[in-house]
N, C-alpha and C positions, 0 to 999 in steps of 0.2 A: 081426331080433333084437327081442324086446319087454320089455317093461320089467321083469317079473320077471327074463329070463335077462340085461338089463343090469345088474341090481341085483348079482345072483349071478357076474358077471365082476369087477365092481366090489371085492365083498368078497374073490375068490382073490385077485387080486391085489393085496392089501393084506398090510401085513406084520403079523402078529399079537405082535409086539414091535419095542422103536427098538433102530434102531440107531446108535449115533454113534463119527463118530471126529475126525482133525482131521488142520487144513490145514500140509504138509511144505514144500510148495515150489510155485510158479509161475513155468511157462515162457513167456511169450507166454501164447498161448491155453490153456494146460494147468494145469490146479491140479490139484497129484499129495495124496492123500491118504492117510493110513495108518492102522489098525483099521478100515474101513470095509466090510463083506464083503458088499457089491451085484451085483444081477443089472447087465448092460450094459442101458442105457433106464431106470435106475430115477431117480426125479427126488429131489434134494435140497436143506436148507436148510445154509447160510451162517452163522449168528451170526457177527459183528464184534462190538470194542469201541466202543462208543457205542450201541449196540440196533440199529446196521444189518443186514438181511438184505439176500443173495443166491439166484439160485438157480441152481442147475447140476445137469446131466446126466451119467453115468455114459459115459464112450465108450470105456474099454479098461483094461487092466490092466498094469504091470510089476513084475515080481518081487511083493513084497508091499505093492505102492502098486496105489489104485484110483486109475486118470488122470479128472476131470471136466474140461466144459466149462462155461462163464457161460452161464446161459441172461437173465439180466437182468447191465447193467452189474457189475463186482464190486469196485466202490473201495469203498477200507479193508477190505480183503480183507488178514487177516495172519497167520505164519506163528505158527500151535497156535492158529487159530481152531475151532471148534465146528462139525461135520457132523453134520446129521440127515436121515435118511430120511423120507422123506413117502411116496411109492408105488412101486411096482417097476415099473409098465410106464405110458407116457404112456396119456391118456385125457382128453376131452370129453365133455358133455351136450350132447343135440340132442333138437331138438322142431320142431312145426309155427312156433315162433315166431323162428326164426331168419332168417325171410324179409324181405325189406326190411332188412337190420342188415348194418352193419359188423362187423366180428371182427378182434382180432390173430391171432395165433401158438396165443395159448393156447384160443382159438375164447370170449374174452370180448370184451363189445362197449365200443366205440373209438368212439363215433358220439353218445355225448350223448343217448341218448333211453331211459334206464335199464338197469332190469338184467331179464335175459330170465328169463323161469319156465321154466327146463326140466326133463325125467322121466327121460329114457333116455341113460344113460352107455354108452358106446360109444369101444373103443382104438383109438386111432389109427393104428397101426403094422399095420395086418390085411392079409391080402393078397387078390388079386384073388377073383373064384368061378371055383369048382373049374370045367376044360373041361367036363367034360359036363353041367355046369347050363346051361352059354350055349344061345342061342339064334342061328339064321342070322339076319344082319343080311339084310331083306327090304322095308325100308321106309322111303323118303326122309327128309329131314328136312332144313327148309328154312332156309338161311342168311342170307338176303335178299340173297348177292351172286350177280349174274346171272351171273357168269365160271365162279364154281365150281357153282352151281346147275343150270345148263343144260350146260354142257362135261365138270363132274368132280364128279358129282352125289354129294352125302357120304347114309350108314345114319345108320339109330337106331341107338345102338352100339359104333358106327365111331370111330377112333382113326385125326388127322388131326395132322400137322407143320405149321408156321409159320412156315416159313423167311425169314430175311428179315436183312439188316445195319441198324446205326440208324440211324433217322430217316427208315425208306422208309417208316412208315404200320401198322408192324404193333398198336400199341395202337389206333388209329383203328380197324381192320380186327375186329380182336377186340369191340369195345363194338359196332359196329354188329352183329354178328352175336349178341353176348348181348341186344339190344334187341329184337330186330326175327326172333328163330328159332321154330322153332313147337315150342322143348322145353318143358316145362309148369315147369322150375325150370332156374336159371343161377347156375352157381356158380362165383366168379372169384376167382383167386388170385394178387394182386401180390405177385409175390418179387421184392423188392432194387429196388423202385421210387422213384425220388428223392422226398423229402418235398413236394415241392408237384406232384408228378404228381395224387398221388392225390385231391385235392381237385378240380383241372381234372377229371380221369376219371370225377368222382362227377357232376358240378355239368355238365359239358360233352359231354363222350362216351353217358353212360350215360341221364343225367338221371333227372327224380322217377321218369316213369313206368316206365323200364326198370329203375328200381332194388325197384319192388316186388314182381316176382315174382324178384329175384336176392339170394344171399349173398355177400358179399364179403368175403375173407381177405386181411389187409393183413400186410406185413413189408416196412416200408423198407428201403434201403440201410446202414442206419447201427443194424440192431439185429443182435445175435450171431449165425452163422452156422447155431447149432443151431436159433434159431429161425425162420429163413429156410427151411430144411428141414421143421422142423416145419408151418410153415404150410401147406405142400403136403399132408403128409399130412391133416392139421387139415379139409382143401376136400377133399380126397379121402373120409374118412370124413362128415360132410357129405353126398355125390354120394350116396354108400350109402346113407344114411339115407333119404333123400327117395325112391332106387331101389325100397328095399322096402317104401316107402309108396303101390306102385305107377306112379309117375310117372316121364317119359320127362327126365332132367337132362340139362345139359349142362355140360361140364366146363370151365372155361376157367384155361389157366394162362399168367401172363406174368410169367417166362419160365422156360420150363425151365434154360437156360443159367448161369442166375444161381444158380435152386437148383444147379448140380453143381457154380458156382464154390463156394458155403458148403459143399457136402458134402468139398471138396477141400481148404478150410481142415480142417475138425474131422477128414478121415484123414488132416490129414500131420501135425496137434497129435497124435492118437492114434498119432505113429511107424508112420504107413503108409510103406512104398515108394513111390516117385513112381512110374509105370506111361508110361504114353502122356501125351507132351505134358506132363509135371507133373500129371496127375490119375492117383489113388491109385485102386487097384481097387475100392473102395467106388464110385466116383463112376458105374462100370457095373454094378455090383447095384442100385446104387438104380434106374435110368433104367427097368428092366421093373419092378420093384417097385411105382412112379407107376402106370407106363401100363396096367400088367395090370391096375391097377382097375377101368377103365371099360370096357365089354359090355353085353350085353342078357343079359339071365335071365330065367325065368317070370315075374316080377311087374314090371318096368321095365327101365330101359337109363340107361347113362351114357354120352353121346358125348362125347370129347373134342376139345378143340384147343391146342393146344401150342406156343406159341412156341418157338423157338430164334436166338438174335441167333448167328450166325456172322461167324467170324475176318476182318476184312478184305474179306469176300461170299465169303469159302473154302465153298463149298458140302459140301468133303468132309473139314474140318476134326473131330477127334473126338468133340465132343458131335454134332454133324450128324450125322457120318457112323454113331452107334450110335443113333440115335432114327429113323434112316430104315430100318435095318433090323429096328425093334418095329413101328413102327404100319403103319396100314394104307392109309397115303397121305401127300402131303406137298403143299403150297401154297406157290411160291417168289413171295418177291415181289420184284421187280426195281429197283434204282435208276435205271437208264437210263429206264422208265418214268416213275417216281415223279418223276424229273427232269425231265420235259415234262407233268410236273401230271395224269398219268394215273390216276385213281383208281378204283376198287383196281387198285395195282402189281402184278396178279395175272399171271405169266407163265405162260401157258396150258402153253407147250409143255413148260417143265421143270416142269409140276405133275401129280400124277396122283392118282385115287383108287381103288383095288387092288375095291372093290365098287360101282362105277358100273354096270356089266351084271347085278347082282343087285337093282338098286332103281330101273331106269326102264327103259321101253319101248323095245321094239326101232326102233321110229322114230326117237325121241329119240337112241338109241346112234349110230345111223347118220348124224344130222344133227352132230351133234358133231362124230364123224369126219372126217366133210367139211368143215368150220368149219377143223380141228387140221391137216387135212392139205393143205388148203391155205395156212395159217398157215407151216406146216414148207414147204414148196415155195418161199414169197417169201422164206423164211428163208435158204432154200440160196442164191441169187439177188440179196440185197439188195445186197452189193456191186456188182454190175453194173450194178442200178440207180442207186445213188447215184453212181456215175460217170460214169452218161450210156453206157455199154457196153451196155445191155441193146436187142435190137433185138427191138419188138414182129413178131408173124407168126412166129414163127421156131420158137414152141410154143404148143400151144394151153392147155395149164396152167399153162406161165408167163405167158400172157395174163391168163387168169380170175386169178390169185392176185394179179397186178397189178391191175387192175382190180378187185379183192373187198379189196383191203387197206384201205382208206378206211372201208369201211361195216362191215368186221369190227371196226374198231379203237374207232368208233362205237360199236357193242354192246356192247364188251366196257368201255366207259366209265360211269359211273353216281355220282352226287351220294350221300354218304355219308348225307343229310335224302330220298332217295329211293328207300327199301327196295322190295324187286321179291317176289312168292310164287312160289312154284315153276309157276306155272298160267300167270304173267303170263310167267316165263322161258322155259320152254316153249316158249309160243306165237312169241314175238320173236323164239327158235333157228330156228322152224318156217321160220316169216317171211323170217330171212335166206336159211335154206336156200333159199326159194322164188326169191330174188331172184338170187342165185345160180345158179341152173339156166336163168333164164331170160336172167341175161348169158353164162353159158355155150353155150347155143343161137342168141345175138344173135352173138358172135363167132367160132361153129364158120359161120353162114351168111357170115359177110365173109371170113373164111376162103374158103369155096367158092367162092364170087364172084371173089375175089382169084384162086384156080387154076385157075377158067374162062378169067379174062381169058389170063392165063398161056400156055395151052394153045392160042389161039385166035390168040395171035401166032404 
């Protein structure tokens, strides 16, 4: 989009007259208003007595009340106060100077180091590019972790899951990967993140220099649920911006789960039906909504990664269980792991990436394989071993996968301060694989040896 045709979005939707009406009643989260005749999205102001404003959002209609939601706290908020329309559809300003800056909600900066010059207005609420602009995801893009780089190698493009319950590492997991990935911008969206997260994340996780080629969209836990939502779209448009500035973004959002909790406050304030589990059918419009943004198209790519905190480590619990059938892979990471100080808690076997065979070498694909499928072999088996039941000789792949366990578990280990490239992962895959083959051929000859002896009694 360029700045003329933002200008020109800007002015349609603006309203060429006010409108005002005023406040009936408040339910909870719901401030019902009457004379007010708003598109759904359209943003408005508050007048209180004393000159306080508020702000709120339009989220549905009854009978002849327009339902809004607070988009800022709304004390002294009372009833036959004053509604003004301000815009009919949300919308931001983005520019090349939005890099290195914090952002709330409303994509203004939170960070203490002024106010940004920007040109081009751009709405938020847009949806993904049309199919057949995309492009085939064809070409790596490196995460600096060697589990997923080398095993479950992610596109430019590519739309990836982050599975994980809290406190096994999935915020750690995420900043190393926005520091340390070869996307030319990183765009990170804390939805409903505790207020002193965010400073560690900035100051610890991310630090100075990962923070200047990234934007970061912040929405605590403790701000309205509209605008916990909004932030997502906010980083979302954002992604786009920078997309059609040619450059390869990457998306980073933590967490989706929290955005569907906010989107499930503001549809059941809006008298949605409860649906699945207490979340209101909004809560799976939105979820392809998100993720349909990010692609590749003629001029860039948006890759995502997507947290999701799950129920309990319910892997197939309903926010899980609808984001695994959008995207285009998923990344579980494990507590049993994370428990024994395994960093990244990446569990190889229950992760997968759906265009691993579209963006590395037939070599690569095949050493993997053998890495996973020996992994799944000591899998089937580990009981046995840990009870002393396992009797070596008795298979020659439950040999090797006993014996490959140790140095597999090695590799797949890695210091969060020691990012890998896809060249260095590569090679290490190679390596193991090498080592591999040739304890395989050390223990098919004891074998033989063993059934000579055998044979000769």
């Amino acid at each position: 989009m360029s700045v003329l045709s933002g200008q020109i979005e800007s002015v349609r939707t603006s309203m060429p007259y006010g409108v005002v009406g005023q406040v009936e009643a408040i339910s909870g989260l719901t401030i019902e208003a009457a004379g007010l005749p708003l598109p759904l999205g359209a943003l408005c102001r508050i007048k209180s007595l004393g000159g306080q404003t508020s702000l709120a959002e339009v989220i549905g209609f009854r009978a002849e009340h327009t339902l809004l939601m607070a988009l800022s706290p709304p004390r002294g908020v009372a009833r036959t106060d004053r509604v003004e329309n301000l815009r009919t559809a949300p919308q931001m300003w983005c520019s090349d100077a939005l890099l290195g800056r914090v952002l709330n909600g409303y994509g203004e900066p939170i960070d203490g180091k002024g106010r940004l010059l920007l040109c081009e207005p751009r709405r938020i609420d847009g949806r993904g590019a049309a199919p057949l602009t995309r492009r085939g995801i064809d070409e790596p893009i490196v995460t600096s972790i060697r589990a997923i780089d080398a095993l479950h190698t992610c596109g430019m493009g590519q739309r990836m899951g982050i599975f994980s319950g809290p406190g096994v590492g999935k915020s750690m997991l995420i900043a190393q990967i926005a520091r340390y990935s070869s996307a030319d911008v990183s765009v990170i969206a804390l939805v409903g993140e505790r207020g002193r997260e965010v400073q560690d994340f900035l100051a610890n996780a991310l630090g100075a220099e990962g923070l200047k080629r990234c934007v970061l969209i912040v929405s605590t836990s403790d701000d309205p649920p509209l605008l916990r939502v909004r932030a997502v779209r906010t980083a979302a448009t954002v992604c786009e911006y920078f997309r059609e500035q040619g450059k390869n973004v990457l998306f980073l959002v933590d967490s989706l789960t929290r955005m569907c909790h906010a989107q499930r406050q503001i549809g059941l304030a809006a008298r949605e039906p409860p649906a699945t589990k207490g979340f209101p059918p909004s809560v799976f419009a939105l979820l392809p909504e998100i993720l349909e943004r990010a692609g590749k198209t003629e001029r860039g790519s948006i890759t995502g990664f997507y947290s999701v905190l799950v129920e309990a480590d319910d892997f197939n619990e309903p926010i899980a269980d609808a984001v695994k059938g959008i995207v285009d892979g998923h990344v579980w990471l494990s507590r049993a792991l994370a428990n024994r100080g395994h960093f990244p808690a990446v569990d190889v076997l229950q992760s997968i990436s759906r265009v691993r065979g579209d963006v590395v070498e037939s070599d690569q694909l095949e050493a993997a394989k053998r890495v996973l499928g020996l992994m799944a072999i000591y899998q089937d088996i580990e009981d046995l071993v840990n009870i002393g039941a396992y009797v070596p000789g008795t298979n020659g792949e439950f040999d090797l996968a006993v014996q490959s366990r140790p140095r597999i578990m090695q590799f797949l280990q890695q210091k969060p301060t020691n990012p890998a490239t896809l060249e260095q992962s590569k090679k290490q895959l190679m390596e193991l694989v090498a080592w591999i083959e040739q304890m395989d051929k050390s223990l098919r000859a004891q074998a033989a040896k063993s059934a000579g002896r055998v044979a000769a009694r």
